[in-house]
DODRENTOR-870769 format. One record per residue (C-alpha): residue in one letter; z, x, y; chain. Coordinates in nm, 3 decimals. Each point is the difference from the previous one (the first is absolute). Layout:
N
<a, <Z, X, Y>, A>
...
This chain:
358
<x, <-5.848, 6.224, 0.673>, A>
<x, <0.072, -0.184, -0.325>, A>
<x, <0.055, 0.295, -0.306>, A>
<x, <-0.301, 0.074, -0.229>, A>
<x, <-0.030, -0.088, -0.372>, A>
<x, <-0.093, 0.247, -0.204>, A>
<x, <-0.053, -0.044, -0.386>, A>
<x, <0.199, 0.205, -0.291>, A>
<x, <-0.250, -0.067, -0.260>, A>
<x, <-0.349, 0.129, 0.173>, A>
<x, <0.127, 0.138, 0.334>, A>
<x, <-0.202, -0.290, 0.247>, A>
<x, <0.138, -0.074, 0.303>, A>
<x, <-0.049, -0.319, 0.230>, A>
<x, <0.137, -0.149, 0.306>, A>
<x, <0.096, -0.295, -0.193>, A>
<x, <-0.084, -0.159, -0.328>, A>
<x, <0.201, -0.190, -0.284>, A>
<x, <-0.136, 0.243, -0.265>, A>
<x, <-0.195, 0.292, -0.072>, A>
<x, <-0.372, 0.004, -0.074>, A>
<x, <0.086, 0.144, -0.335>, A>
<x, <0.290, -0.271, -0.097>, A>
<x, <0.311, 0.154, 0.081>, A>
<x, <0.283, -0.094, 0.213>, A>
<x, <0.019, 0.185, 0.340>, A>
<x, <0.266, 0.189, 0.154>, A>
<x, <0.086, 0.074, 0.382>, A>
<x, <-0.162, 0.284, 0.062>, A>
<x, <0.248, 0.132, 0.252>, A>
<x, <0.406, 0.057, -0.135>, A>
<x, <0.181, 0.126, 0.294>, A>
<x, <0.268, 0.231, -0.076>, A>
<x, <0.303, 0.088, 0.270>, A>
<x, <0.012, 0.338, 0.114>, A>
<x, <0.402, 0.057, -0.001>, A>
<x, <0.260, -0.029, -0.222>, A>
<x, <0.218, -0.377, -0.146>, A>
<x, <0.152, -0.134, 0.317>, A>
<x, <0.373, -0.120, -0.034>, A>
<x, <-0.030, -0.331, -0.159>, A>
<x, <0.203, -0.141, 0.267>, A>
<x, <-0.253, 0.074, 0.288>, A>
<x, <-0.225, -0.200, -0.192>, A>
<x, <-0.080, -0.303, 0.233>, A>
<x, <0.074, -0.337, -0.247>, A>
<x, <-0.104, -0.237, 0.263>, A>
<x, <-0.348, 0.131, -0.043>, A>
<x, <0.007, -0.042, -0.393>, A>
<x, <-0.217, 0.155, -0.244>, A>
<x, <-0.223, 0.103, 0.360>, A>
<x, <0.303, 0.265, 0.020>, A>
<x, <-0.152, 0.227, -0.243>, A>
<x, <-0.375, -0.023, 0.215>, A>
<x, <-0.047, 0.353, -0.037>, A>
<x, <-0.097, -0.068, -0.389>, A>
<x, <-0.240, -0.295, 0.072>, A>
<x, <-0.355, -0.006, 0.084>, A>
<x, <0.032, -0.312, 0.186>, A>
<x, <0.104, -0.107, 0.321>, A>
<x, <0.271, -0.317, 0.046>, A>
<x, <-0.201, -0.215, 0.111>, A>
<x, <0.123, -0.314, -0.238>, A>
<x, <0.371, -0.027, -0.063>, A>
<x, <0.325, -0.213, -0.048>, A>
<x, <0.249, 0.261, -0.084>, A>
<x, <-0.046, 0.090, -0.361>, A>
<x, <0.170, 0.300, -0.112>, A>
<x, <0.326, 0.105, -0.030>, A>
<x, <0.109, -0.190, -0.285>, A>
<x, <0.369, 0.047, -0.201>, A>
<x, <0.052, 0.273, -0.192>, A>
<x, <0.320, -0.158, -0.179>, A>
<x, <0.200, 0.142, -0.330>, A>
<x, <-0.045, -0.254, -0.260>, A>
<x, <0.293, 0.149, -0.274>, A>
<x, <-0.045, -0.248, -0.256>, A>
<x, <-0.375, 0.183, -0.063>, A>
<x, <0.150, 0.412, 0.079>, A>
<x, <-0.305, -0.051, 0.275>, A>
<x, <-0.075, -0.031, 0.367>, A>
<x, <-0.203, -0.319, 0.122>, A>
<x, <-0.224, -0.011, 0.253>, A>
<x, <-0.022, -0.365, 0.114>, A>
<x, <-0.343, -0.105, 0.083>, A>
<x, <0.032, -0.356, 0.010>, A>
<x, <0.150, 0.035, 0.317>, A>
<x, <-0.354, 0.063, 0.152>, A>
<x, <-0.093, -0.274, 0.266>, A>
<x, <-0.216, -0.178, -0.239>, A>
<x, <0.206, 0.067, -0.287>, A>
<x, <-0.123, 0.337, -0.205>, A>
<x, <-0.171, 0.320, 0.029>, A>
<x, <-0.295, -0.098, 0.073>, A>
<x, <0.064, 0.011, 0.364>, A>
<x, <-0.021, 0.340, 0.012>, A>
<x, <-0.356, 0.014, -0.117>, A>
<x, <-0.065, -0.313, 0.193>, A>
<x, <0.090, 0.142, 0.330>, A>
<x, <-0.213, 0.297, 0.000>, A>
<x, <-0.318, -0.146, -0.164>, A>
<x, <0.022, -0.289, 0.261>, A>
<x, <0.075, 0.282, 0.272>, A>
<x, <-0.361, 0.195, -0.116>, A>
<x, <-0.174, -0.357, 0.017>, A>
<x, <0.132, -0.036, 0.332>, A>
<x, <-0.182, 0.363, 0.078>, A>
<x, <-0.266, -0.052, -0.166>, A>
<x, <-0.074, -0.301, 0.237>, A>
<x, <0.039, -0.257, -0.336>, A>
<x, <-0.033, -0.368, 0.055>, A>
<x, <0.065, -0.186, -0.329>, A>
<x, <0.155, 0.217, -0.343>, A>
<x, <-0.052, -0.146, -0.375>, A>
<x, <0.307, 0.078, -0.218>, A>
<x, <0.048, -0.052, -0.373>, A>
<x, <0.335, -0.060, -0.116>, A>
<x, <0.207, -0.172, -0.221>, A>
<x, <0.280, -0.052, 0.245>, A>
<x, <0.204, 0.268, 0.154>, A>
<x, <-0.335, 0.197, 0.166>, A>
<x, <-0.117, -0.313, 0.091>, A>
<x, <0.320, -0.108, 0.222>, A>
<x, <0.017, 0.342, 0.141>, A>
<x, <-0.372, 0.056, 0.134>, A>
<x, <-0.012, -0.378, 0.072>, A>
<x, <0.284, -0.009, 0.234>, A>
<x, <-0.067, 0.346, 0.170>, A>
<x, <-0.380, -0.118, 0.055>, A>
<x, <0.216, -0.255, 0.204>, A>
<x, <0.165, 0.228, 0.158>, A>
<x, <-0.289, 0.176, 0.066>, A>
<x, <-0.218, -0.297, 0.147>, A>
<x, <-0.245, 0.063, -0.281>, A>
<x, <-0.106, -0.280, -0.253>, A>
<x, <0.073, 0.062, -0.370>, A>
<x, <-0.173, -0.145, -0.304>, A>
<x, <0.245, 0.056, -0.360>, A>
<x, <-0.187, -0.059, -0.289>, A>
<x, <0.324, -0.100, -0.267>, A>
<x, <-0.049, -0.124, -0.374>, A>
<x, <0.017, -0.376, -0.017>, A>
<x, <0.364, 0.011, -0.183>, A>
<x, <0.125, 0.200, 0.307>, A>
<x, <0.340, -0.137, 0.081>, A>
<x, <0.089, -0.276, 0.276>, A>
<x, <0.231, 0.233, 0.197>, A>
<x, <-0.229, 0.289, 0.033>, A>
<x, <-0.313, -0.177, 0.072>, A>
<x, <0.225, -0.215, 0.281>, A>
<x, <0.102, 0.388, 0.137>, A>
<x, <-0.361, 0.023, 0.047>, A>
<x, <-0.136, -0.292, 0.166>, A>
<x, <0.312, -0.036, 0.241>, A>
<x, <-0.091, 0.292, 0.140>, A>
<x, <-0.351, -0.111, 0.071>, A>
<x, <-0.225, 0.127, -0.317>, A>
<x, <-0.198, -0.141, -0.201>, A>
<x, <0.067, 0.020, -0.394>, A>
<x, <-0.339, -0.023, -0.179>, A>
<x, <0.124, -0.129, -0.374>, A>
<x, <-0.217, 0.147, -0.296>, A>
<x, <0.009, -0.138, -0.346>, A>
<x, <0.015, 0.296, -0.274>, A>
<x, <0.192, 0.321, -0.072>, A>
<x, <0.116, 0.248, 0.291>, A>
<x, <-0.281, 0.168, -0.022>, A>
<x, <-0.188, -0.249, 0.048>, A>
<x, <0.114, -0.071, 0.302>, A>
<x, <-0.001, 0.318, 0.136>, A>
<x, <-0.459, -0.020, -0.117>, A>
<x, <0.060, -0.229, 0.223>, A>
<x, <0.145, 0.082, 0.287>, A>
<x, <-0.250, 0.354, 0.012>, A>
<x, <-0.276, -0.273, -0.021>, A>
<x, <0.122, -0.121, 0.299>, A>
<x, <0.024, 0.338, 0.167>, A>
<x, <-0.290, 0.117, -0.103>, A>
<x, <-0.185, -0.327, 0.125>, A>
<x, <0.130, 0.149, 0.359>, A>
<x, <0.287, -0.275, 0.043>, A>
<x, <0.282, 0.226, 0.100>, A>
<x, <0.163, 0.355, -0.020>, A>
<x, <0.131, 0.056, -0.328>, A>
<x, <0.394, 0.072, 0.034>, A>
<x, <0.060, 0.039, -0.340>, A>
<x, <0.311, 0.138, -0.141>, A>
<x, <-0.120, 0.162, -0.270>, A>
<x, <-0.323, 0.133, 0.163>, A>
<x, <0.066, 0.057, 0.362>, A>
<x, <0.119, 0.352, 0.056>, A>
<x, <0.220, -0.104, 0.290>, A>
<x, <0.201, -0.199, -0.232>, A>
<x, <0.132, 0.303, -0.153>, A>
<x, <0.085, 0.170, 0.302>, A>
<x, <0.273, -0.270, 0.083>, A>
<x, <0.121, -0.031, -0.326>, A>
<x, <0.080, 0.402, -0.002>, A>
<x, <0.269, -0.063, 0.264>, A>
<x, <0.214, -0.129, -0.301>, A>
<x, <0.038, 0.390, -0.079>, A>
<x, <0.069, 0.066, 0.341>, A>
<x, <0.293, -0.212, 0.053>, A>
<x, <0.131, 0.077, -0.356>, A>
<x, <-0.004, 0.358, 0.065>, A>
<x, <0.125, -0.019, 0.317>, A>
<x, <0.307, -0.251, -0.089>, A>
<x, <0.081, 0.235, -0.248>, A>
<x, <-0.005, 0.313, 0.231>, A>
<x, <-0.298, 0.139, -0.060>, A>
<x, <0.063, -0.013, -0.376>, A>
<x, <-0.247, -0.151, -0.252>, A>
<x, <0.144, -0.125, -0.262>, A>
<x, <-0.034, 0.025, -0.375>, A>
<x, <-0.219, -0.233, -0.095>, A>
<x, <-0.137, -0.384, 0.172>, A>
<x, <-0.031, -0.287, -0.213>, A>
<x, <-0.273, -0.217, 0.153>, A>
<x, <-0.208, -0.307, -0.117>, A>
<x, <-0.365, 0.107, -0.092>, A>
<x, <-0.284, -0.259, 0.040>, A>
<x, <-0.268, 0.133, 0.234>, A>
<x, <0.254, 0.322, 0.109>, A>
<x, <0.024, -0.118, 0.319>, A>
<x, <0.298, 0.144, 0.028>, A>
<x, <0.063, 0.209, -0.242>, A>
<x, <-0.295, 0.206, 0.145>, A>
<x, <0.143, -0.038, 0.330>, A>
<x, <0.314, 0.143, -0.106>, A>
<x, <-0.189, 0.308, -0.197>, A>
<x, <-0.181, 0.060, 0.334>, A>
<x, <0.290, -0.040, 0.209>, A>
<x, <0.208, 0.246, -0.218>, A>
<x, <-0.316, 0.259, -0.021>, A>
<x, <-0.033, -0.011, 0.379>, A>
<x, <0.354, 0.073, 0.035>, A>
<x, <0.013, 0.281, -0.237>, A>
<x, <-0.325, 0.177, 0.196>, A>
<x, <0.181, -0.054, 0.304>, A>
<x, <0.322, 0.181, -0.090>, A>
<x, <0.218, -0.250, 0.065>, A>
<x, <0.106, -0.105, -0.385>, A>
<x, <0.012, 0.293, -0.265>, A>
<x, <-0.067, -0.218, -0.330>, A>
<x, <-0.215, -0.288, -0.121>, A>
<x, <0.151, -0.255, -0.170>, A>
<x, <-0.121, -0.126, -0.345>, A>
<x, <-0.221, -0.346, 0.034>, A>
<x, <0.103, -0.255, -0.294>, A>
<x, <-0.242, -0.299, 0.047>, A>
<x, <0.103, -0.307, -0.150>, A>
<x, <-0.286, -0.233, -0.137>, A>
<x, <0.020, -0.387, -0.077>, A>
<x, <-0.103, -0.012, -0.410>, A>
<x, <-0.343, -0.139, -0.029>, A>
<x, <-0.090, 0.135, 0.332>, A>
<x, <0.077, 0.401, -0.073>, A>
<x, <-0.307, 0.248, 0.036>, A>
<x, <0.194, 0.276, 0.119>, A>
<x, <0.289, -0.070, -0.275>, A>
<x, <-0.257, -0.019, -0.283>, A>
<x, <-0.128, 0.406, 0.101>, A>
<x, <0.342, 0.060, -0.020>, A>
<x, <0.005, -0.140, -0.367>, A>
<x, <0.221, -0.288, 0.093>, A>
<x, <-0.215, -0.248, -0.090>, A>
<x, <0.183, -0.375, -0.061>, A>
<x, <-0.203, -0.347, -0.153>, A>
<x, <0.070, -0.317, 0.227>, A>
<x, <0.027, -0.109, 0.350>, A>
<x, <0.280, 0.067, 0.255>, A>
<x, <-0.059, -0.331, 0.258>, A>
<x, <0.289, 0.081, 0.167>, A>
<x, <-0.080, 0.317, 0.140>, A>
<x, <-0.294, -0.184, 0.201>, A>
<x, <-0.023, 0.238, 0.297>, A>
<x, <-0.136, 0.286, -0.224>, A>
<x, <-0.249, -0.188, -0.244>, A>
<x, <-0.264, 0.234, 0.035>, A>
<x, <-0.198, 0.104, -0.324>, A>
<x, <-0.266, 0.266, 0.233>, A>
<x, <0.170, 0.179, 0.293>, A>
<x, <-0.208, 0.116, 0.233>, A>
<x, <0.065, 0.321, 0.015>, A>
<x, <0.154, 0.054, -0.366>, A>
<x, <-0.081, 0.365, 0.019>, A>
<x, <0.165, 0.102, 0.297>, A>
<x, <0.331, -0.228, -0.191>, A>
<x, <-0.042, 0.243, -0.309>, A>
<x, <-0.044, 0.278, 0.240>, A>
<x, <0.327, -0.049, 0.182>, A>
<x, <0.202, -0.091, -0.347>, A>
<x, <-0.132, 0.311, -0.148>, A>
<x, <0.064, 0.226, 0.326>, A>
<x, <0.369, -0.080, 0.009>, A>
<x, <0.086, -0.017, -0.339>, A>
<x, <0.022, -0.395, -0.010>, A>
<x, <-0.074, -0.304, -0.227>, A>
<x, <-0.084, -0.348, -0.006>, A>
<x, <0.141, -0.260, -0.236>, A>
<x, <-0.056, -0.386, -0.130>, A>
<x, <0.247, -0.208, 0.056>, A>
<x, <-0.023, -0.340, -0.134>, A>
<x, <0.117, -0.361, 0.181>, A>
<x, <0.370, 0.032, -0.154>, A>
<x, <0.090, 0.278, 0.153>, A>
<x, <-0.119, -0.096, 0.328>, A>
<x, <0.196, -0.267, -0.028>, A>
<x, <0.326, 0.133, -0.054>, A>
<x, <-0.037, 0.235, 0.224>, A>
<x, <-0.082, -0.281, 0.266>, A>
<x, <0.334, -0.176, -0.096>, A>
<x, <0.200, 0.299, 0.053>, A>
<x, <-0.160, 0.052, 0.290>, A>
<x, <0.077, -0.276, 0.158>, A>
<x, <0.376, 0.019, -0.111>, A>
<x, <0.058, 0.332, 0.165>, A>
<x, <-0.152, -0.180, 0.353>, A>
<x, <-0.336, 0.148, -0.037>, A>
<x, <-0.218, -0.286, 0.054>, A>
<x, <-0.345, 0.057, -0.118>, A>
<x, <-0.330, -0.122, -0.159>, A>
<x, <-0.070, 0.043, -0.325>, A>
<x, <-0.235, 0.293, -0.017>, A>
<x, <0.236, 0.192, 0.175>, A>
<x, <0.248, 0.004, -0.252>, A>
<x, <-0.253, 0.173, -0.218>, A>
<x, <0.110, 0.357, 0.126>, A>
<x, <0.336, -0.047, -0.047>, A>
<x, <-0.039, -0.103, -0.374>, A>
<x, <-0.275, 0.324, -0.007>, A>
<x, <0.297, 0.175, 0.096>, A>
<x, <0.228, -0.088, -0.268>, A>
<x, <-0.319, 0.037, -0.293>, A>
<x, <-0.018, 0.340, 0.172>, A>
<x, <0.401, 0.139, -0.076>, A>
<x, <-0.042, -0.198, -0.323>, A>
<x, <-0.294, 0.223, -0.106>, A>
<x, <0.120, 0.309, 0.125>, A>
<x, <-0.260, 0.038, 0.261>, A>
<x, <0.250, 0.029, 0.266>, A>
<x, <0.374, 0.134, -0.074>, A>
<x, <0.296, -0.239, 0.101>, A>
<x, <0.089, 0.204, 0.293>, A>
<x, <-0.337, 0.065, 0.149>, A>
<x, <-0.058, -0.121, 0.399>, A>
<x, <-0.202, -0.300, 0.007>, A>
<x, <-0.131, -0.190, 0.294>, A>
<x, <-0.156, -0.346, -0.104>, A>
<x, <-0.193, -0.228, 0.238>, A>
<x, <0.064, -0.394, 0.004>, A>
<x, <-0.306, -0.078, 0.118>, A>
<x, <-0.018, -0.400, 0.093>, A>
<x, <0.221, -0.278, 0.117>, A>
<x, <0.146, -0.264, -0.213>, A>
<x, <-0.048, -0.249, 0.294>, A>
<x, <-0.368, 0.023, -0.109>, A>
<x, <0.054, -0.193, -0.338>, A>
């Protein structure tokens, strides 16, 4: 039986729905917890991927292609640890949300899911609605680049172009749920979503040991995954099988930055580099100041420049990325600069998406 959603604002529950009655985002209503104590990492079945850590997730594998298990490398030149992403089989993290929101479609006996996405979400729920047997509609701003919106209809979807802002095009993509024309497998909405993406902390913690560490330095649009990685790390810690959390340090494209601006790190312009996190009203922008707050975090600005930079160097040390994932990177840099994290602190940073994208 597919999990419950229960709501954290008013305390509904429903079999299934995109959102509450009230307006809020809805959570999973069942977290499973294991029992026993941190297996050795080493018993920890790879072949199965993120799947190895099932006794976290809410959600059976039903939809899959191996995500999970990403790098964990040393990256000197930045005194951090990478976690390399863009290795996923579509090419970012996104998979990881992607493969168990397409695996509670599949239980929830979904025919068609509506997406809205500027590129990365869009390739990921896209091509696992392929391998699902499901059809996919992605709802994408009309300046969406050529090689994402190719990622999509190769595998089958159809990319539904709107004219306007992102938000717009998100109006209209719940339109189109709304109007009944498919399951809403939104990134930002879709509870399910964040389940996958907490495998991040998972893996991290369990490449590491069983140690969290320091602090992550993570792109912040939606919070996809930053949230992810807060849940992740949380679930951990009430399992026993880390000791610490680690500090979240979002890092926010200028002229995009809700969370950054609370913070007091408020920048005028436009990063259009960053375009993977060009989101001006998260969806759930409470929970985001939550998690900062609850682990003694931060967001920042960070304008096109230094996203840019950080890019080139990047790709000099063989790290070959997209541009919005150089973002945390450079956040991590503004970060020692300011003094919010000491030179010598342990710092995992996700590179989120693949430079074969464009």
């Amino acid at each position: 039986m597919p999990t419950d959603l229960a709501c954290p604002a008013c305390g509904r529950t429903y079999e299934d729905r995109w959102r509450c009655e009230c307006g809020a985002p809805l959570d999973l209503a069942d977290e499973p917890r294991p029992d026993g104590p941190a297996p050795d990492p080493g018993e920890l079945d790879a072949r199965r991927g993120l799947w190895s850590f099932d006794d976290f997730l809410p959600v059976e594998p039903r939809v899959t292609l191996g995500e999970g298990m990403t790098p964990l490398v040393d990256a000197p030149a930045w005194s951090a640890e990478f976690k390399l992403e863009y290795v996923s089989p579509t090419g970012s993290f996104k998979d990881r949300g992607a493969t168990t929101t397409l695996s509670r479609a599949v239980e929830l006996g979904v025919d068609r899911v509506i997406e809205d996405s500027s590129g990365n979400a869009g390739a990921a729920v896209a091509t696992y609605a392929a391998r699902a047997g499901v059809e996919a509609d992605v709802y994408v701003p009309a300046s969406a680049k050529p090689s994402k919106l190719r990622a999509i209809e190769r595998a089958g979807a159809t990319p539904v172009r709107i004219e306007g802002s992102r938000e717009d095009v998100t109006a209209a993509c719940v339109e189109a749920v709304e109007r009944g024309e498919g399951w809403y497998a939104s990134h930002a909405w879709n509870p399910a979503f964040f389940a996958g993406t907490a495998t991040i902390a998972y893996e991290i913690a369990a490449q590491r040991d069983w140690s969290a560490p320091d602090a992550l330095v993570a792109p912040l649009g939606h919070g996809t995954l930053f949230l992810g990685a807060h849940r992740g790390f949380r679930a951990l810690l009430e399992a026993g099988w880390i000791d610490s959390m680690p500090r979240l340090l979002g890092a926010q494209a200028v002229g995009y930055a809700p969370i950054a601006a609370e913070r007091g790190d408020a920048t005028a312009g436009e990063n259009d580099v960053a375009d993977g996190i060009q989101i001006r009203e998260p969806v759930r922008r409470g929970e985001i100041l939550d998690a900062v707050s609850a682990t003694d975090g931060d967001a920042i600005a960070l304008g096109a420049a230094a996203v840019e930079r950080e890019l080139a160097r990047l790709h000099r040390r063989g790290f070959y990325v997209e541009p919005t994932s150089a973002i945390a990177p450079a956040a991590l840099r503004a970060y020692r600069e300011r003094g919010v994290l000491d030179p010598d602190a342990d710092v995992v940073v996700p590179l989120t998406g693949s430079g074969l994208k464009g």
